[in-house]
MARBA-3410 file (N, C-alpha, C, O; in Angstrom, 1 decimal):
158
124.7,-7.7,-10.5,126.1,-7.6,-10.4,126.8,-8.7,-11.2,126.1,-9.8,-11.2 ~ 128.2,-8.6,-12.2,128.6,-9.6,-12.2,129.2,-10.6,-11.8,130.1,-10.4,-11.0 ~ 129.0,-11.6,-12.1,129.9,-12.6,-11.3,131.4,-12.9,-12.1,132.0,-14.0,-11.9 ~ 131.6,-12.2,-12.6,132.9,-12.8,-13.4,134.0,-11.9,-13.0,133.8,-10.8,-12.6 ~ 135.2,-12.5,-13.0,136.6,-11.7,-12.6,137.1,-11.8,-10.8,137.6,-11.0,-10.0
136.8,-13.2,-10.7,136.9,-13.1,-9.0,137.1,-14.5,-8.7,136.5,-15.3,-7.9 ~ 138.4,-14.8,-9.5,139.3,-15.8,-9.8,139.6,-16.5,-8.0,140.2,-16.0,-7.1 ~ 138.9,-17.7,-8.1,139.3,-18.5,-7.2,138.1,-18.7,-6.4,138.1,-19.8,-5.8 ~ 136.8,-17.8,-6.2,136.1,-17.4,-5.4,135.0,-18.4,-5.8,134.6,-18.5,-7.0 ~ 134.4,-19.3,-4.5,133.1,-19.6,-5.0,132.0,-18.9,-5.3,131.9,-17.8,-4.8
131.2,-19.3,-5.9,129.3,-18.5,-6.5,129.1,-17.9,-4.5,129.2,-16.7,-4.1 ~ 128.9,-18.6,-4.0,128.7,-17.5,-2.9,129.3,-16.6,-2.4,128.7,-15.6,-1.9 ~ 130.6,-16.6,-2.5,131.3,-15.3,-2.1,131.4,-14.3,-3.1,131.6,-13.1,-3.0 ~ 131.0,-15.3,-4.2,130.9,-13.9,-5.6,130.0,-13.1,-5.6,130.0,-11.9,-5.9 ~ 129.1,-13.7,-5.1,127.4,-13.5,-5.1,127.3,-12.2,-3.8,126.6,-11.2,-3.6
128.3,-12.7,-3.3,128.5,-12.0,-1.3,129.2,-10.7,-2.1,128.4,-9.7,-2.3 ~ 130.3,-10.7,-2.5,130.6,-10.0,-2.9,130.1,-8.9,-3.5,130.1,-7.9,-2.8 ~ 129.5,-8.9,-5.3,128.0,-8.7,-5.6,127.5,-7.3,-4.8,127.5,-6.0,-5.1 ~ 126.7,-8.4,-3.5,125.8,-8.2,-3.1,126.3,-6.6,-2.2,125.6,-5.6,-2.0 ~ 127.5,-6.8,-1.8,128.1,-5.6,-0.9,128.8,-4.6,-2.0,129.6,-3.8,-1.4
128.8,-4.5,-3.0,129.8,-3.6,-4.1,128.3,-2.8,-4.2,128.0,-1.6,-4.4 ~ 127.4,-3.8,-3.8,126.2,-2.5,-4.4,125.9,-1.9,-3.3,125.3,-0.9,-3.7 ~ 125.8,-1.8,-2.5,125.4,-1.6,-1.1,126.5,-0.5,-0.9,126.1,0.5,-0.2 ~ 127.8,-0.4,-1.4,129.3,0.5,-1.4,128.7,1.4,-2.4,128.6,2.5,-1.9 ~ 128.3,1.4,-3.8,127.7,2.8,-4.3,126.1,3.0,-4.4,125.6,3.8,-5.2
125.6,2.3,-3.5,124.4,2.5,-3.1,124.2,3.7,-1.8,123.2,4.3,-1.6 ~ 125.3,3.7,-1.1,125.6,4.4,-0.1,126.3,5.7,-0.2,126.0,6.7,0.5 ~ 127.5,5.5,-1.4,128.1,7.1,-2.2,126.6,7.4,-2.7,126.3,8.4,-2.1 ~ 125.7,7.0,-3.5,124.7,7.6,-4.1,123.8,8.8,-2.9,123.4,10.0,-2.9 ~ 123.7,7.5,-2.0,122.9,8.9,-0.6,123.9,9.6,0.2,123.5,10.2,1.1
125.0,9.4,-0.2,125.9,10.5,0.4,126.0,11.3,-0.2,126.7,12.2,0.4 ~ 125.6,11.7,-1.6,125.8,12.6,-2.6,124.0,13.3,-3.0,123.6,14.1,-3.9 ~ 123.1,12.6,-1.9,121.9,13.2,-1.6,121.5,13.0,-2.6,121.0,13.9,-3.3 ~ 121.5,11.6,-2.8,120.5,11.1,-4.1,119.3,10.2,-3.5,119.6,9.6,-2.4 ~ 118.0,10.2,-4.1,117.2,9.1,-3.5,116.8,7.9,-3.9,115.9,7.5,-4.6
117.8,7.4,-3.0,117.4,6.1,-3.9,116.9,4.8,-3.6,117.1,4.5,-2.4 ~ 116.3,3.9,-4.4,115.2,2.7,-4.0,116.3,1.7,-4.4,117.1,2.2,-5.3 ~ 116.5,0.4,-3.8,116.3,-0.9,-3.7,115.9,-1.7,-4.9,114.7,-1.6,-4.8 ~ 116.1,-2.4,-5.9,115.0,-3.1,-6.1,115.0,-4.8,-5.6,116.0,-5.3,-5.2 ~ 114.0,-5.7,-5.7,114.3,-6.9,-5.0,114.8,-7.9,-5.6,115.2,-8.9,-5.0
114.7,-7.7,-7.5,115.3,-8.8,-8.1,115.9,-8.1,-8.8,115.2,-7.1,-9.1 ~ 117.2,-8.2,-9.4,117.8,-7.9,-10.9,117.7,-8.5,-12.0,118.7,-8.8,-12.6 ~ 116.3,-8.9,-12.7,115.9,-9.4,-13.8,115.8,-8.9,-15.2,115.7,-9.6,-16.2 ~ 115.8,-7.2,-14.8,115.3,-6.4,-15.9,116.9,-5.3,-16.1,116.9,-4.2,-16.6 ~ 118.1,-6.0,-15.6,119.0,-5.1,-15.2,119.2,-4.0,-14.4,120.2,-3.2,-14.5
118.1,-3.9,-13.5,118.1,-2.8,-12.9,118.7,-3.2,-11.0,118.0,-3.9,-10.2 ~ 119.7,-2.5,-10.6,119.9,-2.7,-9.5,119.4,-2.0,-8.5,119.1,-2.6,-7.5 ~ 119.3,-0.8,-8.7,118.4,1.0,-7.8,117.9,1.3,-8.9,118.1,0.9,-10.1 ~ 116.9,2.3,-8.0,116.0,3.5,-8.6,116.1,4.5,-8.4,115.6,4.7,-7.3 ~ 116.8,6.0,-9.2,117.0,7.3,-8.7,115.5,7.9,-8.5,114.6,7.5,-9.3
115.2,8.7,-7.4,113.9,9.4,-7.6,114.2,10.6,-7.4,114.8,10.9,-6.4 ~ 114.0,11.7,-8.5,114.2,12.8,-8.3,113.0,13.8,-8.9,112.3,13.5,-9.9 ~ 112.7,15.0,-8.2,111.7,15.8,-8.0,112.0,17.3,-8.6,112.4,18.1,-7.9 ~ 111.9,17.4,-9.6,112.3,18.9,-10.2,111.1,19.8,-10.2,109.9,19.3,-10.2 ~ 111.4,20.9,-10.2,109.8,21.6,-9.9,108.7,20.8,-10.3,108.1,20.8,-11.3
108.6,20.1,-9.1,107.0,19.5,-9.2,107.0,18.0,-10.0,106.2,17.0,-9.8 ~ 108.3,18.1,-11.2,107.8,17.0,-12.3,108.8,15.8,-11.7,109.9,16.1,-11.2 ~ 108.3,14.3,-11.7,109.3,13.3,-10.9,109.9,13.0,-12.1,109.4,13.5,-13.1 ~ 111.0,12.2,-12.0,112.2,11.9,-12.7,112.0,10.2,-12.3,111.1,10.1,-11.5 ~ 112.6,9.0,-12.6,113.2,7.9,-12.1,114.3,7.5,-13.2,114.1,7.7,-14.4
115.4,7.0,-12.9,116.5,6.6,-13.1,116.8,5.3,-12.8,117.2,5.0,-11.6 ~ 116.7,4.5,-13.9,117.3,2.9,-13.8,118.5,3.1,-13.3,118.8,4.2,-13.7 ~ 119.7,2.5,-12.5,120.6,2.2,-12.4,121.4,0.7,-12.2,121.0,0.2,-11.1 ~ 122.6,-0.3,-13.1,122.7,-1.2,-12.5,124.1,-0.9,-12.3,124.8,-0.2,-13.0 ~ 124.2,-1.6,-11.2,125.6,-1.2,-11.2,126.5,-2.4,-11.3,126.0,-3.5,-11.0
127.9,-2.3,-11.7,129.0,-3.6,-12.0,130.3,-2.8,-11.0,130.8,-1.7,-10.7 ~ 130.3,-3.9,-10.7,131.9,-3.8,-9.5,133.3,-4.9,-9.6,133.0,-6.1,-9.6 ~ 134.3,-4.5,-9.7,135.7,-5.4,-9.8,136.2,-5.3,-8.4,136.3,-4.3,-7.6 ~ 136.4,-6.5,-8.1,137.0,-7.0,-6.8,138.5,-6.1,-6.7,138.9,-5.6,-7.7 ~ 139.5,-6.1,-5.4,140.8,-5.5,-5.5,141.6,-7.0,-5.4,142.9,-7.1,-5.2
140.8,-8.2,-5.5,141.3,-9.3,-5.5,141.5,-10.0,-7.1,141.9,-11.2,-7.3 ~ 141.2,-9.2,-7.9,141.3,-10.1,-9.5,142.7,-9.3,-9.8,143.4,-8.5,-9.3 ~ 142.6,-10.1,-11.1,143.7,-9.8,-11.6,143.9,-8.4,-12.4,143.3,-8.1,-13.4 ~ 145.1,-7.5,-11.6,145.1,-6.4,-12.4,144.7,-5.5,-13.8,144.5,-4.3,-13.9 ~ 144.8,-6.9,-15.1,144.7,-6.6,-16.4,142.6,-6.5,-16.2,141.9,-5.9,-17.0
142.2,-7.2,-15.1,140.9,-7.1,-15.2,140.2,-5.8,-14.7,139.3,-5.1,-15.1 ~ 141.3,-5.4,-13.2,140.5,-4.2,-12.6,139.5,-3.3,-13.5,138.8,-2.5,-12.8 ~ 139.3,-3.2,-14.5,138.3,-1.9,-14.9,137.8,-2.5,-15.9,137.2,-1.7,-16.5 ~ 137.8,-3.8,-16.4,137.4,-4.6,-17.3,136.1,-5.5,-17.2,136.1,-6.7,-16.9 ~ 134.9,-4.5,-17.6,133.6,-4.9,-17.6,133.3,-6.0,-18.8,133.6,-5.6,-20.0
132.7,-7.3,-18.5,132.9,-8.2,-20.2,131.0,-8.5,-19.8,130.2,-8.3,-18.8 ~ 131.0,-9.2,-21.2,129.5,-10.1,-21.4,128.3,-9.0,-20.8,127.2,-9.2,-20.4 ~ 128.8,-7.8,-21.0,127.0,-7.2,-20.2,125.9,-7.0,-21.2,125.8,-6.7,-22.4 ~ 125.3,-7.4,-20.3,123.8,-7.1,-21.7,123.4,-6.0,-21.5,123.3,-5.6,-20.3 ~ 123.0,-5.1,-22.5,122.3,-4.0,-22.6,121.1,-3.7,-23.0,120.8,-3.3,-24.2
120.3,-3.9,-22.2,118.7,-4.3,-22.5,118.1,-2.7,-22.8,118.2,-1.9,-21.8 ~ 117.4,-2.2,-24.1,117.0,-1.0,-24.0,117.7,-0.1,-23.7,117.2,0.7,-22.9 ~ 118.9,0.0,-24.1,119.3,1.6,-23.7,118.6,3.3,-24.0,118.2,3.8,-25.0 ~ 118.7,3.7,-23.3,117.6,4.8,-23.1,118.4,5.6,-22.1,119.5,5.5,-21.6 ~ 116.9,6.9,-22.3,117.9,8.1,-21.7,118.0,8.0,-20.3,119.2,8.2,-19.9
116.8,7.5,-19.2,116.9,6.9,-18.1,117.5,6.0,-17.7,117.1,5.5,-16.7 ~ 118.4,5.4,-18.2,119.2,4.1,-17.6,120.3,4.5,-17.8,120.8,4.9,-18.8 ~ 121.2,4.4,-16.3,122.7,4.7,-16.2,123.7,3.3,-15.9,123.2,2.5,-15.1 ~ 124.8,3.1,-16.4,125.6,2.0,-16.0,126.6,3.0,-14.7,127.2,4.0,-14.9 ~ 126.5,2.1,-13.4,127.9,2.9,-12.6,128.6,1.8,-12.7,128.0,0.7,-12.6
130.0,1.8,-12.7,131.2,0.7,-12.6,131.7,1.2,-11.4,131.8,2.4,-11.2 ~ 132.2,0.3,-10.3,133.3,0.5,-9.7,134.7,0.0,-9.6,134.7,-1.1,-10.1 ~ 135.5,0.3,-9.4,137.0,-1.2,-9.2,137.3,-0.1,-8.0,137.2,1.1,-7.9 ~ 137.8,-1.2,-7.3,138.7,-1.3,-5.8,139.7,-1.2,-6.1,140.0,-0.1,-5.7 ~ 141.0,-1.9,-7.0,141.6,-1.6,-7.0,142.3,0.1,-7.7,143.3,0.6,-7.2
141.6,0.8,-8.9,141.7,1.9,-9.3,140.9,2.7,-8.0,141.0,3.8,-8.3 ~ 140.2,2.6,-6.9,139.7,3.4,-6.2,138.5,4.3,-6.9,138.4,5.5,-6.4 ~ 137.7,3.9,-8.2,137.3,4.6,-8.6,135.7,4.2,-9.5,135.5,3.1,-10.1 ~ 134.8,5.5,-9.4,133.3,5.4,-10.1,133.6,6.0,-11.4,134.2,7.0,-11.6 ~ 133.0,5.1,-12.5,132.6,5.4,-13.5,130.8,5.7,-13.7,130.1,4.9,-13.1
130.3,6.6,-14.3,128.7,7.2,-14.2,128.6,6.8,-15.6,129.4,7.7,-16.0 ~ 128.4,6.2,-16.5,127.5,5.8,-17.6,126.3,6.0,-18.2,125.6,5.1,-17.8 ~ 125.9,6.6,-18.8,124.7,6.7,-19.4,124.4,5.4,-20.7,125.1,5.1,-21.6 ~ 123.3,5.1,-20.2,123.4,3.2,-21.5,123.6,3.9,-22.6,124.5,3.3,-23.3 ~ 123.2,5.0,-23.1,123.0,5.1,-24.5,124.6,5.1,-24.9,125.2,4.3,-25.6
125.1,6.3,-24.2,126.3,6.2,-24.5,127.1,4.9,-23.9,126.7,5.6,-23.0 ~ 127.6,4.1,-23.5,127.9,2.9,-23.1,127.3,2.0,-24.2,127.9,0.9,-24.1 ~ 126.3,2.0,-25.1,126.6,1.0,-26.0,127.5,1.4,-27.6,127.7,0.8,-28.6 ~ 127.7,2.6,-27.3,128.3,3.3,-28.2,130.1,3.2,-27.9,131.0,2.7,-28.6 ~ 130.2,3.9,-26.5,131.8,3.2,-25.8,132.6,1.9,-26.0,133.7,1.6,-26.2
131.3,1.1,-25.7,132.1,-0.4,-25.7,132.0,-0.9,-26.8,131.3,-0.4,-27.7 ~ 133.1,-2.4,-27.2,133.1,-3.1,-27.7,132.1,-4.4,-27.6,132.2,-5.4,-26.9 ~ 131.2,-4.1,-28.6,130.2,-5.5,-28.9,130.5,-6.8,-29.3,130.9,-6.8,-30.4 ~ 130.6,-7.9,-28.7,131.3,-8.9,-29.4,130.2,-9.7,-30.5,129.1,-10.0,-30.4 ~ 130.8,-9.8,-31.2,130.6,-10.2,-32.7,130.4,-12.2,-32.7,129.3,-12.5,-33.1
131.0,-12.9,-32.3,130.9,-14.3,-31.8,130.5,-15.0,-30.5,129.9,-14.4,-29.5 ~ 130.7,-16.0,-30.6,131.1,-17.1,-29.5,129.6,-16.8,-28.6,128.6,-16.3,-28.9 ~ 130.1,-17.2,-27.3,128.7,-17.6,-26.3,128.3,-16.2,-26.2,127.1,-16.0,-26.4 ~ 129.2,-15.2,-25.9,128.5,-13.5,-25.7,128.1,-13.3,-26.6,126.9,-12.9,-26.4 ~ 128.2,-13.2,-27.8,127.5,-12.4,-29.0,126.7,-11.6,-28.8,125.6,-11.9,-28.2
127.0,-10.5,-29.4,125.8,-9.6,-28.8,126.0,-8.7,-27.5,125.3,-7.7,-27.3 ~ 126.8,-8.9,-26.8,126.9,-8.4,-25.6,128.2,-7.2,-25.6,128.7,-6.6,-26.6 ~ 128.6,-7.0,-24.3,129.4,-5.6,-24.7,130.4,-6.2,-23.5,130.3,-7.1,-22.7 ~ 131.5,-5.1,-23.8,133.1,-5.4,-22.9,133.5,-3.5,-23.2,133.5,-2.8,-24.1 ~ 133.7,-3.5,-21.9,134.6,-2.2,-21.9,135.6,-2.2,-20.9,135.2,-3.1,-20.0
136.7,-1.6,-20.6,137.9,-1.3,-19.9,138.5,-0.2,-19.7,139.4,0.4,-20.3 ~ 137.9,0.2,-18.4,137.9,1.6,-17.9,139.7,2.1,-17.3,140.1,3.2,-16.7 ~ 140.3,1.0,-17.6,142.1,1.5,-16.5,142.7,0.6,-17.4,142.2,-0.4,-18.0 ~ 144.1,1.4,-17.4,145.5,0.6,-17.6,146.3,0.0,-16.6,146.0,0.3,-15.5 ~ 146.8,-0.5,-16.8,148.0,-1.2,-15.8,149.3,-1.2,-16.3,149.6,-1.6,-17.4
150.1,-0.5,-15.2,151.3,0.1,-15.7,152.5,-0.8,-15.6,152.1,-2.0,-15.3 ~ 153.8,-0.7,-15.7,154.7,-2.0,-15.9,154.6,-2.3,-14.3,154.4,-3.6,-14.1 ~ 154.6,-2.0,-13.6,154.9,-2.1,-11.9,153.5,-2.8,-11.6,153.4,-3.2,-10.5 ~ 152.6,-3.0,-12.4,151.3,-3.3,-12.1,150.2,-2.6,-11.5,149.1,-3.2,-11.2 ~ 150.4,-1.2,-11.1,149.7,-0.4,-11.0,148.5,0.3,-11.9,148.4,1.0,-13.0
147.3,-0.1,-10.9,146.2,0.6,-12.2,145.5,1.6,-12.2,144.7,1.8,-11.4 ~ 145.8,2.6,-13.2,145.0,3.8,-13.7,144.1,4.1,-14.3,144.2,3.8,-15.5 ~ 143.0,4.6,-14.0,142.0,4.8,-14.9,142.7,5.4,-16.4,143.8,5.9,-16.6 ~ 141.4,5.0,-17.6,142.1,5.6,-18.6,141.6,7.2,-18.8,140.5,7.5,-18.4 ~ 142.5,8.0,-19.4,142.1,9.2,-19.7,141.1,9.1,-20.2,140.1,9.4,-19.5
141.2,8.6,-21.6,139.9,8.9,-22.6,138.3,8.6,-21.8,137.3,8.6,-22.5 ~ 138.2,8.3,-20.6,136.8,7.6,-20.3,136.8,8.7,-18.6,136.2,8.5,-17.5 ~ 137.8,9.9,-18.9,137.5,11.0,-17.8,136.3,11.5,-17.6,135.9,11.8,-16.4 ~ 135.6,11.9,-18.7,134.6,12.3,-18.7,133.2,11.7,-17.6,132.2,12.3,-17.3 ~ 133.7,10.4,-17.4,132.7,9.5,-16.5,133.0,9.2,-15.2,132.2,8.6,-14.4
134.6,9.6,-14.9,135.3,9.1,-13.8,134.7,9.9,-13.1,134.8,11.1,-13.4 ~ 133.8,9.3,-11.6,133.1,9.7,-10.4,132.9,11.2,-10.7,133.4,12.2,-10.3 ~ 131.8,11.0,-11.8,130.8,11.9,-12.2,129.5,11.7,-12.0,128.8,11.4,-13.0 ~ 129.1,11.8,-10.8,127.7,11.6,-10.5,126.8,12.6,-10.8,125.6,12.5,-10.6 ~ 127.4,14.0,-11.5,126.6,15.0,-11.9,125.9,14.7,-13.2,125.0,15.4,-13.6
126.4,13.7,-13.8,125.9,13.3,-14.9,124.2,12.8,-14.4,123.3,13.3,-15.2 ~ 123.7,12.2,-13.6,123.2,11.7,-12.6,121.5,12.9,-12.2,120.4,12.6,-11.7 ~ 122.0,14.0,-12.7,121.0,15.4,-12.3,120.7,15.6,-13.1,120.0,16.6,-13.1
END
């Protein structure tokens, strides 16, 4: 999970934080009768494992997932920055959440390094930023149209 965008918050509450955003679509995932593993460290970017069984042949599915507090600041809600993209492949999915849009983004890496913006400089270089919602003058945040295609699309997922 990341730790960035959770203005004010110490490393442990970020970390607390984190720790329960995944456990929130770790839980939509088996509500949606998916099976899914745990893993014990996020080293390799991977936060779950889908396991799925099609006539006879097994499937597994990297998944990590990234989450926005409803406590950051609006212009961040759906504003994933610095992620690394290790190996994108056909098995590895990015899920986003934000609290404040109320809403799952389903990712596929391949496409997700293609969606985002890669930054070209500075300490990220190399890494990717995308932003899944607007915020309206009232400060209200919407997901963006153009990234419908992924909004709490877990069929992508099958």
């Amino acid at each position: 999970m990341s730790n960035t965008g959770h203005e004010g918050r110490t490393f442990r509450s970020t970390a607390s934080f984190g720790k329960r955003q995944e456990y929130v679509v770790i839980a939509e995932l088996l509500r949606r009768g998916f099976d899914v593993y745990q893993t014990l460290v996020d080293d390799q970017g991977i936060d779950c494992i889908i396991r799925q069984e099609r006539e006879g042949e097994l499937r597994y599915l990297d998944v990590q997932i990234k989450a926005r507090s409803k406590d950051c600041n609006p212009r961040n809600a759906g504003r994933f920055a610095a992620m690394d993209i290790a190996n994108p492949r056909p098995n590895y999915f990015f899920i986003f959440y934000s609290e404040q849009a109320n809403t799952y983004w389903v990712v596929p890496s391949e496409e997700l390094v293609r969606l985002a913006r890669r930054n070209k400089t500075g300490r990220n270089a190399g890494r990717y930023t995308i932003n899944f919602c607007n915020v309206r003058a009232d400060g209200t945040v919407t997901p963006r149209p153009k990234l419908d295609r992924y909004r709490n699309n877990f069929s992508l997922l099958e």
